[in-house]
BAPARO-751285 format. One record per atom (N, C-alpha, C): x, y, z; residue in three letters. Coordinates in steps of 0.2 Angstrom, whole numbers, padded with zeros to 4 digits, always signed. Example, Ala and Ser with C-alpha at 12.3 -4.5 7.8 and 13.67 -1.06 7.14 Angstrom:
// residues 2
+0066-0028+0039ALA+0062-0022+0039ALA+0066-0016+0039ALA+0064-0011+0035SER+0068-0005+0036SER+0064+0000+0039SER
//
This chain:
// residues 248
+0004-0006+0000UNK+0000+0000+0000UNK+0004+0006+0000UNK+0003+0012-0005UNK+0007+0016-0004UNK+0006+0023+0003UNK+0012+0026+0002UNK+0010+0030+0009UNK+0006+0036+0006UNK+0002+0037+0012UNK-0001+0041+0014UNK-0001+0046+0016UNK+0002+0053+0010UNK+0003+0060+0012UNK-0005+0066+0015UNK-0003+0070+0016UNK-0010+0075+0017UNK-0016+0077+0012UNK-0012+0075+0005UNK-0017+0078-0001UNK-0021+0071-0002UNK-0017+0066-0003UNK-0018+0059-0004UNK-0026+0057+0000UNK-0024+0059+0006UNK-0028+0057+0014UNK-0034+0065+0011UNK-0034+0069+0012UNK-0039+0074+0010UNK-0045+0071+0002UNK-0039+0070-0002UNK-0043+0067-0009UNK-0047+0062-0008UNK-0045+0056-0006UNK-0048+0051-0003UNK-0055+0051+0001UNK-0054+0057+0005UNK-0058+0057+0010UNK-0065+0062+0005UNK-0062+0067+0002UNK-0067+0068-0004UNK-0071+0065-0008UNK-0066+0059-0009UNK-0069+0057-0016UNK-0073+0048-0013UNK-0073+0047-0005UNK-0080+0044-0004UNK-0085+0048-0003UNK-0083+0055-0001UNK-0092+0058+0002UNK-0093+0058-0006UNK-0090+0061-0010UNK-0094+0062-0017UNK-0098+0057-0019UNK-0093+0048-0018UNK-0100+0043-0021UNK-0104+0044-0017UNK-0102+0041-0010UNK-0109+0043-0006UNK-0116+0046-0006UNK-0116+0053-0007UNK-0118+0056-0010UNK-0121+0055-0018UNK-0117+0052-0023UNK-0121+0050-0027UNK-0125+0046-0027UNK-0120+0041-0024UNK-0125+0035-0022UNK-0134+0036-0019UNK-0132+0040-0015UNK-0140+0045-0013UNK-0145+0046-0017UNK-0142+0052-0021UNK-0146+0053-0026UNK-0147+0047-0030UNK-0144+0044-0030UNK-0145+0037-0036UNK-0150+0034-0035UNK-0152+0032-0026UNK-0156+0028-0023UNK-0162+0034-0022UNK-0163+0038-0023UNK-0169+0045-0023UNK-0172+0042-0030UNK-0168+0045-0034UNK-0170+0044-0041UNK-0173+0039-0043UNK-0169+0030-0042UNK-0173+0025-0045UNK-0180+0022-0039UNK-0181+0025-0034UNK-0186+0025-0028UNK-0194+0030-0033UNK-0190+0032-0037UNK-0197+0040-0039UNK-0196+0040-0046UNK-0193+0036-0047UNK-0195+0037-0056UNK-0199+0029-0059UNK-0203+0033-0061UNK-0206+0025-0064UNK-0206+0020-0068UNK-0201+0022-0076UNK-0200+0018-0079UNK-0193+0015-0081UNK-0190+0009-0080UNK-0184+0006-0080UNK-0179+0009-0086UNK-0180+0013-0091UNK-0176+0015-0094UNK-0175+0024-0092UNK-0179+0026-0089UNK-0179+0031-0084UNK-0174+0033-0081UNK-0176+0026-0074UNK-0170+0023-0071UNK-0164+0024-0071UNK-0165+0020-0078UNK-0156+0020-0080UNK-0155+0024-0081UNK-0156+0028-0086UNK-0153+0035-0087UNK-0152+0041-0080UNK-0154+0040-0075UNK-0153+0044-0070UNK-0147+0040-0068UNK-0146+0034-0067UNK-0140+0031-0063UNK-0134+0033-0067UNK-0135+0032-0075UNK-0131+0035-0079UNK-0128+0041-0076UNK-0133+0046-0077UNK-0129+0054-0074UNK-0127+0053-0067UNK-0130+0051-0064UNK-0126+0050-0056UNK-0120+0047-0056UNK-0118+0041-0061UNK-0114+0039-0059UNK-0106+0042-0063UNK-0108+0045-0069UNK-0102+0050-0073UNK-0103+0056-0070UNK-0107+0057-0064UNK-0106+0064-0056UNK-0101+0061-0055UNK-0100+0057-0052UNK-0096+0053-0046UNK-0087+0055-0052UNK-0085+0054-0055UNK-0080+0056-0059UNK-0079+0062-0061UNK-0084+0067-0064UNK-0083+0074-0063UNK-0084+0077-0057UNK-0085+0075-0054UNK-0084+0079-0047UNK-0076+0078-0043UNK-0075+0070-0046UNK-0069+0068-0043UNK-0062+0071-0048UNK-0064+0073-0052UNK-0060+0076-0056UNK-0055+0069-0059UNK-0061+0067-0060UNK-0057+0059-0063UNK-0057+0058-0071UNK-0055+0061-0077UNK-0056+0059-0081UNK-0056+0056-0086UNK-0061+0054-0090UNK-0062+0046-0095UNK-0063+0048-0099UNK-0057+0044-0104UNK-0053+0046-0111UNK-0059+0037-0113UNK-0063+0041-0119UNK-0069+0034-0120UNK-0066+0033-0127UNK-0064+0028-0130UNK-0063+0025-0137UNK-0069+0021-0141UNK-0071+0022-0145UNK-0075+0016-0149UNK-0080+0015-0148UNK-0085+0021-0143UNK-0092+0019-0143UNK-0096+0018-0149UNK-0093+0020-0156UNK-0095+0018-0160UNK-0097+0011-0162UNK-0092+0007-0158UNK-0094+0000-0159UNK-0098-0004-0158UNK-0101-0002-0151UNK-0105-0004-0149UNK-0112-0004-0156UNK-0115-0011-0155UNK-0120-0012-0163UNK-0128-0009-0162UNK-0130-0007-0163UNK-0138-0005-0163UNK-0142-0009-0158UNK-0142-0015-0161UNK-0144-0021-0160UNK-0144-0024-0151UNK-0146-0029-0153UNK-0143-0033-0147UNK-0135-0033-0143UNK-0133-0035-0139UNK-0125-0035-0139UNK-0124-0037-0130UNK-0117-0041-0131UNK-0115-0043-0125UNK-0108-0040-0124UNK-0109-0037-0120UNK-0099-0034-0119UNK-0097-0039-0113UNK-0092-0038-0114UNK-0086-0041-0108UNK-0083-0039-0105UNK-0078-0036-0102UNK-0074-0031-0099UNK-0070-0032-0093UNK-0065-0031-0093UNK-0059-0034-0090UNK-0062-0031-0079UNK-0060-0034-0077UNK-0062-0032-0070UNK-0056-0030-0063UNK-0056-0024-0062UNK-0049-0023-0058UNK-0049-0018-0051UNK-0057-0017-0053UNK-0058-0011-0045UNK-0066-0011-0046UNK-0066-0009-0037UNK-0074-0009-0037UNK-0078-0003-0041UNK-0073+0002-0044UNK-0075+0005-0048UNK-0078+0004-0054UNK-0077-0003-0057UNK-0079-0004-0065UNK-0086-0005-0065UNK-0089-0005-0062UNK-0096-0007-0062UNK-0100+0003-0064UNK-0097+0006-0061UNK-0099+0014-0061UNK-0094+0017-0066UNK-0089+0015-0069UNK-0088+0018-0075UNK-0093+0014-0083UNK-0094+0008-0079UNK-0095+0006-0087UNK-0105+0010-0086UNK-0107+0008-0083UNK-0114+0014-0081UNK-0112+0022-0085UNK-0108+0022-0083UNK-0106+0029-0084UNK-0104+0032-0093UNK-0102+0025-0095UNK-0101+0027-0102UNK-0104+0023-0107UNK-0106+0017-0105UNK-0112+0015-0110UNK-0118+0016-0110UNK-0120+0013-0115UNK-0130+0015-0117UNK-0132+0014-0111UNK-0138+0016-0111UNK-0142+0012-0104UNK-0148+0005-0105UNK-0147+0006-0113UNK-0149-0002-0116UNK-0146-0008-0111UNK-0139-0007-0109UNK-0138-0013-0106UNK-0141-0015-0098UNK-0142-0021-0098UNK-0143-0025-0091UNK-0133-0027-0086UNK-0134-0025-0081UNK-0127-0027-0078UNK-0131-0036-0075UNK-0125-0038-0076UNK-0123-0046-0073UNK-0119-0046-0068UNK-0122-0046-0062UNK-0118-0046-0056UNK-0119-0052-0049UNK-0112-0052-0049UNK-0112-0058-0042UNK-0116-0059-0038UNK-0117-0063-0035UNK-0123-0066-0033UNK-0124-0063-0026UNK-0117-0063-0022UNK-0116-0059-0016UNK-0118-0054-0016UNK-0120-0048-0020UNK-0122-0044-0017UNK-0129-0041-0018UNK-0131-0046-0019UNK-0138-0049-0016UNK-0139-0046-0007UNK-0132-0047-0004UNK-0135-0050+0005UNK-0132-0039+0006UNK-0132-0037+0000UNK-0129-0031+0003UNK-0137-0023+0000UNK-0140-0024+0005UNK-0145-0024+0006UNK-0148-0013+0000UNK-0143-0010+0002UNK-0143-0002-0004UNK-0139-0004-0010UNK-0136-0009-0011UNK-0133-0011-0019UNK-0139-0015-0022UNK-0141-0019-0019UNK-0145-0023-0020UNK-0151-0021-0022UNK-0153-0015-0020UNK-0159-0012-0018UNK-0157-0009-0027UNK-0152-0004-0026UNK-0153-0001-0032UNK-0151-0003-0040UNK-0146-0010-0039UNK-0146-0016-0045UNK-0151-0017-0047UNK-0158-0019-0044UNK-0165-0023-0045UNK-0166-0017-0048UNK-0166-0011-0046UNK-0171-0006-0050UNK-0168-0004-0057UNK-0161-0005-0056UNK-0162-0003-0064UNK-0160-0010-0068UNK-0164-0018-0067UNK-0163-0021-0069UNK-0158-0027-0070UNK-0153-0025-0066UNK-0147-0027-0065UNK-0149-0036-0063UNK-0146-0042-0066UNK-0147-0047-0064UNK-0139-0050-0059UNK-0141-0057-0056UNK-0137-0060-0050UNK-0137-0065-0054UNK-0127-0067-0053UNK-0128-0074-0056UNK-0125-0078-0050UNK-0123-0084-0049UNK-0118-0088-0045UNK-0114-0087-0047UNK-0108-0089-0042UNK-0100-0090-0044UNK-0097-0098-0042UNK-0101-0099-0035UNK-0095-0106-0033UNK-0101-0110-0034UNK-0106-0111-0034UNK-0110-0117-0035UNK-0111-0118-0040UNK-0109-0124-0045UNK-0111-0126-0050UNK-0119-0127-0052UNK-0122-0131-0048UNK-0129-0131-0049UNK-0131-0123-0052UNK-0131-0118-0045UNK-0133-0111-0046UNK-0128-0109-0052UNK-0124-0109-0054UNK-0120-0107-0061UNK-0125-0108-0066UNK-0125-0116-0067UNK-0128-0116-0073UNK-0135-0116-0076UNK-0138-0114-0070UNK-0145-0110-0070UNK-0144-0103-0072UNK-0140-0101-0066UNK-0139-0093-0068UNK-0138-0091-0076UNK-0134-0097-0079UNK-0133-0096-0085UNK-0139-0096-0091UNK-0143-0103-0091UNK-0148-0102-0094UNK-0153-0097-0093UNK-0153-0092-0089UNK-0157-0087-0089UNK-0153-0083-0090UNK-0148-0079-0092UNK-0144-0077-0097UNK-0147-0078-0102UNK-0145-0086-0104UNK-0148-0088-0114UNK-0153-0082-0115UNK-0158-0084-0108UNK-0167-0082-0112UNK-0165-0076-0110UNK-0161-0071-0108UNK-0162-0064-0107UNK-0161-0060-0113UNK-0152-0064-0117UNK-0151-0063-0121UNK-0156-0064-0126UNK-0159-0070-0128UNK-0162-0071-0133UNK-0170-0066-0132UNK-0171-0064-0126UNK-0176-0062-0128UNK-0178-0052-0127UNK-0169-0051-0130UNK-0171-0045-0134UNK-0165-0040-0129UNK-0164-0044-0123UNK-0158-0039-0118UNK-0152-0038-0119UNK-0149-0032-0119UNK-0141-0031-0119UNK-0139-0032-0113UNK-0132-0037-0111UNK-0129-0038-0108UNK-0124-0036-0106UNK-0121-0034-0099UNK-0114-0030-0099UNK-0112-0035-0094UNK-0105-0039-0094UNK-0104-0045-0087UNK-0096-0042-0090UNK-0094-0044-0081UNK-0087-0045-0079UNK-0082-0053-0081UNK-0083-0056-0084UNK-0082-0064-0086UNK-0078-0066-0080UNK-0072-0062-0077UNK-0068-0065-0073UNK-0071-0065-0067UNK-0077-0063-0065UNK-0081-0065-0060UNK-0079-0059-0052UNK-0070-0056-0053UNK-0071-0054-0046UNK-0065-0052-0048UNK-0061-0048-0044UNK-0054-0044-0045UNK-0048-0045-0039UNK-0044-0045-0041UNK-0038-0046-0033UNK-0034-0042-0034UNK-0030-0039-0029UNK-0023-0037-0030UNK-0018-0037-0035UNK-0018-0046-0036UNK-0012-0044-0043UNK-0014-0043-0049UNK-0009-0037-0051UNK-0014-0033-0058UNK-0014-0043-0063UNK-0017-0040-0069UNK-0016-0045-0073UNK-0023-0047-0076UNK-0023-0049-0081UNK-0032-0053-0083UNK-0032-0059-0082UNK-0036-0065-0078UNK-0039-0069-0075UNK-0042-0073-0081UNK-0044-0082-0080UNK-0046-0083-0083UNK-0055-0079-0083UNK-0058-0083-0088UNK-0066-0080-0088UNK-0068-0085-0090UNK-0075-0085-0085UNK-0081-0090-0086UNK-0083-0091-0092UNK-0087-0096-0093UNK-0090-0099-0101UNK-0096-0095-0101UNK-0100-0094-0096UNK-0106-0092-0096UNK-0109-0088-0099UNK-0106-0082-0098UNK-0105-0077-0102UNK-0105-0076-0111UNK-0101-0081-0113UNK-0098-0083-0120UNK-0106-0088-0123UNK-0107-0092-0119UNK-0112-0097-0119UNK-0120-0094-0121UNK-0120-0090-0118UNK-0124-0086-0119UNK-0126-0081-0125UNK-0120-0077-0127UNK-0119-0074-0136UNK-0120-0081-0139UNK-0116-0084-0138UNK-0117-0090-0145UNK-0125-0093-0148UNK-0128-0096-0141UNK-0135-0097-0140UNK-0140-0092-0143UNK-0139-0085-0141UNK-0143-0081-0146UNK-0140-0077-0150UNK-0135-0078-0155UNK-0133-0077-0159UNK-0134-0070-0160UNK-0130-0068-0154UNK-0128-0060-0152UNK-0122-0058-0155UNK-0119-0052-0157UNK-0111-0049-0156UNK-0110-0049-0148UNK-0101-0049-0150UNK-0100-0049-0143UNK-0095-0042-0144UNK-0094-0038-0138UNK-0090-0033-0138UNK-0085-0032-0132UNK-0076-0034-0134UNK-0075-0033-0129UNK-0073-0027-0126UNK-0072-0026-0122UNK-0071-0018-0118UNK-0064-0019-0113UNK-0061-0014-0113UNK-0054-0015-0109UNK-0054-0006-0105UNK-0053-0007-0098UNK-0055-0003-0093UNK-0048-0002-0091UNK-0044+0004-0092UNK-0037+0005-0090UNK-0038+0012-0084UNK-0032+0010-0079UNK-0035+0016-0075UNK-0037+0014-0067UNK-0044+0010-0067UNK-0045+0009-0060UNK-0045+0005-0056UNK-0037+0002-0057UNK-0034-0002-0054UNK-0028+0004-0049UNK-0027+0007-0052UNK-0023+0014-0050UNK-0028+0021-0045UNK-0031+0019-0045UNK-0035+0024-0043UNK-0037+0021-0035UNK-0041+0015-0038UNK-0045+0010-0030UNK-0041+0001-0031UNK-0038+0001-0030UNK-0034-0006-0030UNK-0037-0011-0025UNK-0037-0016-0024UNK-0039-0021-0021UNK-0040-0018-0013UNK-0032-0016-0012UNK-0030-0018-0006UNK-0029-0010-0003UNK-0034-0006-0007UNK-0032+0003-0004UNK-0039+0004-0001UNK-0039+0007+0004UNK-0045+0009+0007UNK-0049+0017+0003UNK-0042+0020+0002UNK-0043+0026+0000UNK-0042+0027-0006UNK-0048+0031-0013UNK-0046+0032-0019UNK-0041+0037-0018UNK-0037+0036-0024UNK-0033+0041-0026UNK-0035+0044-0032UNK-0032+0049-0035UNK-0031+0053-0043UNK-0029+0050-0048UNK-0034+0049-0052UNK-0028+0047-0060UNK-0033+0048-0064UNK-0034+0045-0069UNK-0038+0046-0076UNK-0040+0038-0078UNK-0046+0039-0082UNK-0046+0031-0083UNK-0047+0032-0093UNK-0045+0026-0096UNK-0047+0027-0101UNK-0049+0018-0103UNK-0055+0020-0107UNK-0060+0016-0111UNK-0059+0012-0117UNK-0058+0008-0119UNK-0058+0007-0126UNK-0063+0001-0128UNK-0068+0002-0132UNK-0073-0001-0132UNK-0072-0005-0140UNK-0068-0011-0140UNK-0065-0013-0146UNK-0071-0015-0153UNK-0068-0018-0156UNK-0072-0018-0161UNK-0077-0025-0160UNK-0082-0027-0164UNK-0088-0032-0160UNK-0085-0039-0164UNK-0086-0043-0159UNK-0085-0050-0163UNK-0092-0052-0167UNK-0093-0053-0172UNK-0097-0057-0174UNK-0100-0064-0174UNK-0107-0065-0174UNK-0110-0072-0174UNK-0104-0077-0178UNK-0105-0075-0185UNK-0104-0077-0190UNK-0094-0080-0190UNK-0091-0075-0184UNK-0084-0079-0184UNK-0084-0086-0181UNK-0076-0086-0182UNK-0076-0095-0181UNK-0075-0097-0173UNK-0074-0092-0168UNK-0072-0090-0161UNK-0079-0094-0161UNK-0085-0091-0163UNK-0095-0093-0161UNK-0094-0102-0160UNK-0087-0106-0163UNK-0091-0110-0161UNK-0089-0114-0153UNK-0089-0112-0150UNK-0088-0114-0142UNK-0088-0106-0139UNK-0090-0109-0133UNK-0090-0101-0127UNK-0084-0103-0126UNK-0076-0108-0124UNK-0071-0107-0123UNK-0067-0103-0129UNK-0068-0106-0135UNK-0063-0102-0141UNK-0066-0094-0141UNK-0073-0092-0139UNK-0075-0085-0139UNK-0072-0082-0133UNK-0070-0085-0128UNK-0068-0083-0122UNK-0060-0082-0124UNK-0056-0085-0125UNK-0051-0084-0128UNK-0051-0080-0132UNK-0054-0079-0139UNK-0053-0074-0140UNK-0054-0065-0138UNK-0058-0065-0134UNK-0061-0060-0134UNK-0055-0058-0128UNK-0054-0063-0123UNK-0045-0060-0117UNK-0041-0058-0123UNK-0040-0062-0130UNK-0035-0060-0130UNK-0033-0052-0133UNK-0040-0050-0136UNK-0041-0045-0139UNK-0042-0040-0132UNK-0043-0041-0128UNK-0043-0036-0123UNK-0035-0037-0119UNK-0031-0042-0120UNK-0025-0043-0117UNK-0020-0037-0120UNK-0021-0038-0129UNK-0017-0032-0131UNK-0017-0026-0131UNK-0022-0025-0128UNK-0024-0019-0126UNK-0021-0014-0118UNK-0024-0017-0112UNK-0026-0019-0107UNK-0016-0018-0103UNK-0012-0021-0108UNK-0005-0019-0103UNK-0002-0023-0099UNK-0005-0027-0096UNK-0006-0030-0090UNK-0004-0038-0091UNK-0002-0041-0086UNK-0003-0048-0088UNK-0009-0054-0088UNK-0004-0060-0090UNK-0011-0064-0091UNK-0009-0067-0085UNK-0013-0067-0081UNK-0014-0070-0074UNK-0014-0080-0077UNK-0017-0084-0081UNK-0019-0089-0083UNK-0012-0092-0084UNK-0007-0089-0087UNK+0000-0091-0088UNK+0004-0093-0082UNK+0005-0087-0080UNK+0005-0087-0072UNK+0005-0095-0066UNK-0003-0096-0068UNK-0005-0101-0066UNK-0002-0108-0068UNK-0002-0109-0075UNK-0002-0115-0077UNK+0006-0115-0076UNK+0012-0109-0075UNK+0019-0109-0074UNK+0020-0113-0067UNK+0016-0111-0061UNK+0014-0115-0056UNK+0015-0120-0052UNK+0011-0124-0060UNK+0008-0130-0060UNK+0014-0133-0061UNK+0018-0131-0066UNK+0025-0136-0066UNK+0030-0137-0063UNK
//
């Protein structure tokens, strides 16, 4: 953890009452508005508050890529921050896919549900593969998807393996996939810092993978490709190597 000066410790201590505070309004807002695309867009501007106030700013690549249509992004996961940048800078077409735990976290929870936000599992199989086929039918029945595939973030930088579920899912309804690589807010809120720091984040919202490529034929070869297009991006290592170096 790095040290702790008087601007560091002041900024920090700003830049929780700011979310606080947006969080607030967030929670007003989806309380008194009454329709889910409403909703979103209030959470939207609340949550690209929470950055302009912190004087945090996000350099956005590619929004163009994102497809009219239906779509599934992916996006690398590195701080509790990613879930309020990617709000921040996509359509509000998308539905968030989120961990199952924070379900038991009763103002998250509260304001996830309202703007449609779904819970998947992580460590039970059985609940995984449910979770997952309600995905299929979410996708197929018309909803954009925005999920973290790595499921959860640590300390060591680097990109993680990623779940099938995800991937299983575009294939199944014969959605594009888009991957998305989040630089930035692992420097700012890191696993292991209590206190945000200053820096900037940048965006890059890569080009879409198509139904029609040869990746569409398994959710693992689509999951592979979509890390690795977000690997050369991203900077960072591949945690999966790491691992299987390990092993031997």
């Amino acid at each position: 953890m790095p040290k702790l000066n008087l601007f560091s410790l002041i900024y920090g201590v700003y830049a929780w009452l700011i979310f606080f505070l947006c969080v607030i309004l967030a929670l007003i807002g989806v309380s008194l508005i009454p329709t889910l695309n409403l909703r979103r867009h209030w959470v939207k501007k609340t949550a690209s508050l929470i950055f302009i106030l912190c004087g945090i700013k996000i350099d956005l690549h590619g929004l163009n890529n994102i497809p009219k249509g239906r779509v599934l992004i992916v996006a690398n996961h590195a701080s509790y921050l990613d879930g309020a940048i990617l709000h921040a800078v996509l359509p509000t077409k998308f539905t968030f896919v989120i961990k199952s735990e924070m379900q038991s976290v009763p103002v998250a929870s509260y304001l996830f549900k309202r703007v449609g936000s779904r819970f998947v599992e992580r460590f039970k199989p059985q609940g995984s593969f449910r979770d997952a086929r309600k995905l299929i039918r979410a996708a197929s029945n018309g909803e954009s998807l925005a999920i973290f595939p790595e499921g959860t973030f640590t300390e060591l930088p680097g990109l993680d393996k990623f779940r099938a579920g995800a991937f299983a899912s575009a294939i199944k309804s014969n959605i594009p996939l888009v991957p998305v690589v989040i630089i930035g807010s692992r420097k700012i809120l890191p696993a292991n810092q209590l206190l945000p720091s200053s820096g900037d984040l940048n965006i890059h919202i890569l080009d879409a993978i198509s139904p029609g490529d040869i990746a569409f034929n398994s959710s693992r070869e689509l999951a592979d490709l979509s890390r690795l297009k977000i690997l050369e991006i991203l900077n960072e290592p591949d945690l999966t190597l790491k691992i299987n170096e390990n092993k031997h």
